[in-house]
One Martini backbone bead per residue (centre of mass of N, CA, C, O) as a GRO file, in nm:
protein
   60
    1UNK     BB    1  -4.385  -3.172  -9.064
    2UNK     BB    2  -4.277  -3.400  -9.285
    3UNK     BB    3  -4.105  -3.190  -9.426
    4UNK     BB    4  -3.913  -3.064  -9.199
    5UNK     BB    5  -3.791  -3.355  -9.187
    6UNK     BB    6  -3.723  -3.376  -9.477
    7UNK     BB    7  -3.472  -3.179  -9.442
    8UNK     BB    8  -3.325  -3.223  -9.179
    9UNK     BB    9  -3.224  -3.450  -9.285
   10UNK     BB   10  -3.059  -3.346  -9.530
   11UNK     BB   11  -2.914  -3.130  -9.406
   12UNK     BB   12  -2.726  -3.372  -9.247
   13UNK     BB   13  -2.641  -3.535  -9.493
   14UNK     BB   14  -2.498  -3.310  -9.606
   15UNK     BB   15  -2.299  -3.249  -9.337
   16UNK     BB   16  -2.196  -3.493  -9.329
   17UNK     BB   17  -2.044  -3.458  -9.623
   18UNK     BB   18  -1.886  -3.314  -9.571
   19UNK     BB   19  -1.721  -3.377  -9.299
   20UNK     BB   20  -1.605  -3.623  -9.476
   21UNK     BB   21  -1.460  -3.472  -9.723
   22UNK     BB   22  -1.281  -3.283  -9.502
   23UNK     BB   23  -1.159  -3.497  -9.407
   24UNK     BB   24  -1.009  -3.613  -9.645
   25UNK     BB   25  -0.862  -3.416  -9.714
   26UNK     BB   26  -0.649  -3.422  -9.455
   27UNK     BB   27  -0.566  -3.677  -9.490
   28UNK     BB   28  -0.454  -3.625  -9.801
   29UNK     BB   29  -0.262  -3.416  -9.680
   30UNK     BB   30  -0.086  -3.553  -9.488
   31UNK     BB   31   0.039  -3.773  -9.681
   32UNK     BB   32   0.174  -3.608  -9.845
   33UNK     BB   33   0.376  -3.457  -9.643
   34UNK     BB   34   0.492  -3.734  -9.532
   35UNK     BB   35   0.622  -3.805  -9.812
   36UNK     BB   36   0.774  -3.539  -9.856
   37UNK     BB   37   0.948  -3.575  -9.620
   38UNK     BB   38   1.062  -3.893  -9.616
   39UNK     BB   39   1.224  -3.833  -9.893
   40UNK     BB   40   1.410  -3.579  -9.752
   41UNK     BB   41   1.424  -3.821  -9.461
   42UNK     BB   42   1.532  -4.098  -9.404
   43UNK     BB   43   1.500  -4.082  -9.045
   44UNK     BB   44   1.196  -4.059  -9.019
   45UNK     BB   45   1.068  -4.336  -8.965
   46UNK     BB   46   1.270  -4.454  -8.724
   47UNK     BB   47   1.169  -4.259  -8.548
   48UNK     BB   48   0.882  -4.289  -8.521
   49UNK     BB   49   0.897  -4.613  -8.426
   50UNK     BB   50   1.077  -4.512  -8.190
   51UNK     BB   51   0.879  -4.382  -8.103
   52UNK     BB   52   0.619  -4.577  -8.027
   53UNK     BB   53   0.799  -4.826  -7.869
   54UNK     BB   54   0.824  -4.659  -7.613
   55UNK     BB   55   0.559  -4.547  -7.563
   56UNK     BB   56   0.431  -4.784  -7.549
   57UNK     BB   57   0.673  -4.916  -7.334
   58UNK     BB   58   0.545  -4.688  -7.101
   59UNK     BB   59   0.255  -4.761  -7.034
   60UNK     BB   60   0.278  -5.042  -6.900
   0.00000   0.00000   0.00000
């Protein structure tokens, strides 16, 4: 039983790692893609601010 559990744990912990990793690798790819959309798009950043700003204050 005690080894069952120890894999069990083992794998878990491996799937976790995993899952981690991926989960990085697209943060990691959206933010390079942000990077080059913003560079040929000068008025994306400005956009976004104010999607967010309006967003905001339409919720209150």
């Amino acid at each position: 039983m005690a080894k069952g559990s120890k894999t069990d744990k083992e794998a878990k912990a491996a799937a976790k790692a995993a899952r981690k990793q991926a989960s990085k690798e697209r943060r990691t790819q959206l933010w390079q893609a942000f990077q080059i959309q913003r560079k040929e798009d000068k008025a994306l950043l400005p956009w976004m601010i104010g999607a967010l700003v309006a967003r905001s204050s339409c919720s209150s």
